[in-house]
C-alpha positions as CSV (number, residue, x, y, z in Angstrom):
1,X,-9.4,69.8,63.3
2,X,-7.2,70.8,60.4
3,X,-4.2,67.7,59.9
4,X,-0.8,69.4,59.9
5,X,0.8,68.7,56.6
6,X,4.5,68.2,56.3
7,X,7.1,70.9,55.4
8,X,7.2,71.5,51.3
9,X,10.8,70.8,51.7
10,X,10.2,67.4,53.9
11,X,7.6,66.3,50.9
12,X,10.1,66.9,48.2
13,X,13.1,64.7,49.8
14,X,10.1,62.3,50.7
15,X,9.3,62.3,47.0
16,X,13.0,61.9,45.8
17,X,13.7,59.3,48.0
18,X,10.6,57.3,46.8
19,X,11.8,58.4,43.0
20,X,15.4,56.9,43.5
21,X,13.7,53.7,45.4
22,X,11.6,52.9,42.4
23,X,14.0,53.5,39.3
24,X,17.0,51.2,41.4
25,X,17.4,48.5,39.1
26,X,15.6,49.8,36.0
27,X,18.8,48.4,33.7
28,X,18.0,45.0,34.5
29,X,14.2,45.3,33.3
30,X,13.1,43.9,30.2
31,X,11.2,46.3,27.6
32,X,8.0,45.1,28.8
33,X,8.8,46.0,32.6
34,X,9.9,49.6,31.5
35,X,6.4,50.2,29.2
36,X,4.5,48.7,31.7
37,X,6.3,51.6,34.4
38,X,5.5,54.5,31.7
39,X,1.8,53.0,31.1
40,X,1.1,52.4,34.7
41,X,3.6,54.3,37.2
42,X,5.6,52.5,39.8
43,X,3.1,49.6,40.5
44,X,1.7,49.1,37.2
45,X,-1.7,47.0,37.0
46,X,-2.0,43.7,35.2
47,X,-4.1,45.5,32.2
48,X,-0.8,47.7,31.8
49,X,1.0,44.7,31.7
50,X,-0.4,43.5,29.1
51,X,-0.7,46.0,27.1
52,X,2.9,46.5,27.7
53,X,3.6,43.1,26.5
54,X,1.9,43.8,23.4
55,X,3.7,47.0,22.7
56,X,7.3,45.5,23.3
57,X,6.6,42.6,21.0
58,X,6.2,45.4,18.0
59,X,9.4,46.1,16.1
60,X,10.8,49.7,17.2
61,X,9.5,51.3,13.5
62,X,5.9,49.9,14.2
63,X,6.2,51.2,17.6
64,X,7.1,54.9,16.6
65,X,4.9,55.0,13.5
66,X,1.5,53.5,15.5
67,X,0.9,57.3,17.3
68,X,-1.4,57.7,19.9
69,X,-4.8,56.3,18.1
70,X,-2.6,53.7,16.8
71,X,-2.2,52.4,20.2
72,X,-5.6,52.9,21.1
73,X,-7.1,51.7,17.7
74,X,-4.2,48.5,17.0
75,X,-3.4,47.2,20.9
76,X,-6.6,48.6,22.8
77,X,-4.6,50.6,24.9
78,X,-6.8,53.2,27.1
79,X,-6.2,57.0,25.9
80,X,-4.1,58.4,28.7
81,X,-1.6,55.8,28.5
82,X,-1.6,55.7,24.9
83,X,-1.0,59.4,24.7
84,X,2.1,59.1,27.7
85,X,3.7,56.4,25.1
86,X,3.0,58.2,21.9
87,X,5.1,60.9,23.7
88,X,8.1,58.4,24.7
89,X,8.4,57.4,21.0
90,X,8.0,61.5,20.0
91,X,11.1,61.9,22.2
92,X,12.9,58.5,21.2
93,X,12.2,60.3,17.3
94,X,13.5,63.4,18.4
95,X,16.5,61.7,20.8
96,X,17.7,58.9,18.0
97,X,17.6,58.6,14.6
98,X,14.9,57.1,12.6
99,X,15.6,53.4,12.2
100,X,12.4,52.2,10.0
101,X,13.4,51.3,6.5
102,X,12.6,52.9,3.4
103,X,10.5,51.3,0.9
104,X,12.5,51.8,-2.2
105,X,11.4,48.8,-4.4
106,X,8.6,46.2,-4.9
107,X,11.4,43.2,-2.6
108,X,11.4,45.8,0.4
109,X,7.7,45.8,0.1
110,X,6.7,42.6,-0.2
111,X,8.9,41.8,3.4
112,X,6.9,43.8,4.7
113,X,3.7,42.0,3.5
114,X,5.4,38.7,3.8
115,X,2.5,37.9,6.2
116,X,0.1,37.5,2.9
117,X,2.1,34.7,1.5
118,X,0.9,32.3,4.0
119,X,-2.7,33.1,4.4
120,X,-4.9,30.3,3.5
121,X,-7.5,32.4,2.1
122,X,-7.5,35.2,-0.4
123,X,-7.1,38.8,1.5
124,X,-5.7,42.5,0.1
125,X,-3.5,44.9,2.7
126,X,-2.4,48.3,2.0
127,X,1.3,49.3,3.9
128,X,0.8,52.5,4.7
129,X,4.1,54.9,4.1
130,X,5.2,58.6,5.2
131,X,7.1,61.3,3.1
132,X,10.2,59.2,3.2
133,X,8.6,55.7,2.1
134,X,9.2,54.6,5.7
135,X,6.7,52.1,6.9
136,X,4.1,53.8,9.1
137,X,2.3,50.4,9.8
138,X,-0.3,48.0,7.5
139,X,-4.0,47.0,7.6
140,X,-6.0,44.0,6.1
141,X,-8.9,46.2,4.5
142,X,-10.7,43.3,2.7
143,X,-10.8,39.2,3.0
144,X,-11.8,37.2,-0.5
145,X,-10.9,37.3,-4.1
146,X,-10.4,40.8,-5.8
147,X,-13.8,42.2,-7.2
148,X,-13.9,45.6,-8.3
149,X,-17.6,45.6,-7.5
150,X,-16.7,45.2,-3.7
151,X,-13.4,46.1,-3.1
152,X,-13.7,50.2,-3.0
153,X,-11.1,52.5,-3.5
154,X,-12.1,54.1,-0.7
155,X,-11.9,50.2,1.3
156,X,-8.1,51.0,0.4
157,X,-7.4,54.8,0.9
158,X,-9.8,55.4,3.9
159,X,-6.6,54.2,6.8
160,X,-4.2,55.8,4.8
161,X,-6.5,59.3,4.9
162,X,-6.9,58.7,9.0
163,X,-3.1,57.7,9.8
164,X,-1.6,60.8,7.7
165,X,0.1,58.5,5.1
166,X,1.5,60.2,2.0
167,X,1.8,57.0,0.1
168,X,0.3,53.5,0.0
169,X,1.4,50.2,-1.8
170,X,-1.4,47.4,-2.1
171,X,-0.9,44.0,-1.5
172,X,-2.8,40.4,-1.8
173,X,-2.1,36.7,-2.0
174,X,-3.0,34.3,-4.6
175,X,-3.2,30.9,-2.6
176,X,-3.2,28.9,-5.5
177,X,0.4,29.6,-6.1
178,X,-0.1,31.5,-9.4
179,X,1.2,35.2,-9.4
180,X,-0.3,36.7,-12.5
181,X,-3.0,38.9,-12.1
182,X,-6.4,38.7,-13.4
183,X,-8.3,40.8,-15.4
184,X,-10.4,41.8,-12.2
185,X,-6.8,42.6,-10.0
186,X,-6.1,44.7,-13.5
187,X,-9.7,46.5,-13.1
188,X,-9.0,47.3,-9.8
189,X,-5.4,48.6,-9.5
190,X,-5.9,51.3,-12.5
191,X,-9.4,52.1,-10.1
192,X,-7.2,52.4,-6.9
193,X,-4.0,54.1,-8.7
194,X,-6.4,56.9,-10.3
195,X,-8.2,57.6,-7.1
196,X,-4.7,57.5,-4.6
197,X,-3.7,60.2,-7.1
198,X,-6.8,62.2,-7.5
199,X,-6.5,62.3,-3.3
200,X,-2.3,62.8,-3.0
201,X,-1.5,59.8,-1.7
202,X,-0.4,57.7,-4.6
203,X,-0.5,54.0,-5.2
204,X,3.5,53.0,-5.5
205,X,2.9,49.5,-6.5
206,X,0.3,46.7,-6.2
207,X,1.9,43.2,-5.1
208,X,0.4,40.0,-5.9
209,X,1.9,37.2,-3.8
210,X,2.5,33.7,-3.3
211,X,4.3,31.4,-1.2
212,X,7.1,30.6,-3.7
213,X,6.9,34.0,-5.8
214,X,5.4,37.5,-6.6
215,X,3.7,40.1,-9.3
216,X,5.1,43.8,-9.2
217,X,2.6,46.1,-11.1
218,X,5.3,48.4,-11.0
219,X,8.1,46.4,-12.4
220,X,6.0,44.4,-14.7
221,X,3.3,47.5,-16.2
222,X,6.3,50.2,-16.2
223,X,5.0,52.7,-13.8
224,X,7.4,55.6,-13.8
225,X,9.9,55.2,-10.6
226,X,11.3,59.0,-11.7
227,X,7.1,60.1,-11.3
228,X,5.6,62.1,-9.0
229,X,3.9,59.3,-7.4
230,X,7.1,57.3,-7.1
């Protein structure tokens, strides 16, 4: 025998009511509560939680620039959710202005790779930018000293090709404390600056840092700021 559903009408106050009951108190919540709510619904799991934790320790730019795969590829966050809080951050862009920072010189870029400074060992990043020079996010591509017969341009340009980035900036530490480059970081950034251009998405500068200082290729060698790869 056939259970008698409620009334439409009777399910939709129902639904309200459960609606209103879940969102009281949402202004006391930390960010983590309130990712964890558009990951996981109203009783979010303890795997949404996490990755809700993860998400909310990212500044806001990183956040907006990671996309759908980013979450997926960066945090380990499953698809579904992933695509539910790429489309938060598509309506936060559309909502609010764009708060990421432009990278308009070799200081604003090396902030952002401050993280190399420190390392122990010897490792090259790439910061991956959009249209604007705005920081779309950054990726350790190699660990060890520079050696053009290892380190491939392609080792360099192939996340920048997957995340849609329309420019790059290279980046890698010298833990001995000495910022000049070698004739092998030499070899390889004319390598990586003629293949970012061949492929649109030019090579802005190459940083070499240390924990007390830094190397601009672009500053030091002259590259053309006024260029169409600046």
């Amino acid at each position: 025998m056939a259970v008698a559903q409620p009334p439409a009408r009777s399910r939709r106050r129902t639904g309200a009511a459960r609606a209103a009951l879940a969102a009281a108190g949402l202004a006391d919540r930390s960010e983590a509560e309130l990712i964890a709510h558009v990951l996981g619904g109203h009783e979010p799991t303890p795997e949404a939680r996490r990755w809700s934790s993860s998400v909310a320790a990212l500044p806001v730019w990183r956040r907006r620039s990671l996309g759908a795969a980013g979450f997926v590829a960066d945090l380990g966050i499953g698809a579904e959710p992933a695509l539910r809080l790429a489309a938060l951050c598509e309506l936060a862009d559309r909502w609010y202005p764009d708060d990421r920072p432009a990278v308009g010189s070799p200081r604003d870029a090396a902030l952002l790779l401050d993280d190399l400074r420190h390392a122990p060992t010897e490792r090259i990043a790439v910061l991956l930018l959009d249209s604007r020079h705005r920081p779309m996010g950054s990726e350790v591509v190699a660990l060890g000293t520079i050696n053009a017969s290892r380190l491939q341009p392609r080792d360099v340009l192939a996340p920048a090709l997957l995340r849609g980035a329309s420019a790059i900036v290279v980046g890698h530490n010298h833990p001995s404390g000495d910022a000049s480059p070698s004739p092998a970081d030499r070899r390889v950034t004319a390598a990586l600056r003629e293949a970012a251009l061949i492929l649109g998405v030019p090579l802005l500068d190459h940083l070499i840092l240390t924990r007390h200082g830094q190397y601009s290729f672009r500053d030091a060698e002259g590259w053309d700021l006024e260029g169409p790869d600046a």
